[in-house]
N, C-alpha and C positions, 0 to 999 in steps of 0.2 A: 599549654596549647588550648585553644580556643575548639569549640565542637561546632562543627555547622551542620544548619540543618539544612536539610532536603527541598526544596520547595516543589509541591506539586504542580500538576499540569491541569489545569482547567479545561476541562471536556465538555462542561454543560452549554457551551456556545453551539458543538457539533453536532448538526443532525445529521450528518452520514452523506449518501449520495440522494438527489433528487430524481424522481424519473426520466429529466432532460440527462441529467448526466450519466445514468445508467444507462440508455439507450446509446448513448453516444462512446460509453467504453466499449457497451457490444458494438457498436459500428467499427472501430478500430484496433478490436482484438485480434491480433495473430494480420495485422495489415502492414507490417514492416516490410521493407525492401531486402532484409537481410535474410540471409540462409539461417539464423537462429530464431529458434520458438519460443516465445516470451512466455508460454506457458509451461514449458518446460525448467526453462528459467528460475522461475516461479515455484514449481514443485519441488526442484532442486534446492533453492534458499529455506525453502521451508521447512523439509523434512532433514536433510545434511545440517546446516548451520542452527537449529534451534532442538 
């Protein structure tokens, strides 16, 4: 049997969020039409599954 390797993920492209794009996630945080809280959501994925 042959061994494979792993190949990594190139990250050095990413600079993260921009100040347009951060403005714009706060603009539409918690702005769903639905009765779930996307920050809840979120807290939940976060601390339960990891």
């Amino acid at each position: 049997m042959n061994a494979t390797t792993i190949k990594k993920i190139d990250k050095s492209k990413n600079k993260g969020l921009t100040k347009n794009k951060k403005e714009l996630l706060k603009k539409h945080m918690g702005s769903a039409s639905s009765k779930i809280d996307m920050n809840d959501v979120r807290h939940w994925w976060k601390y339960e599954n990891h």
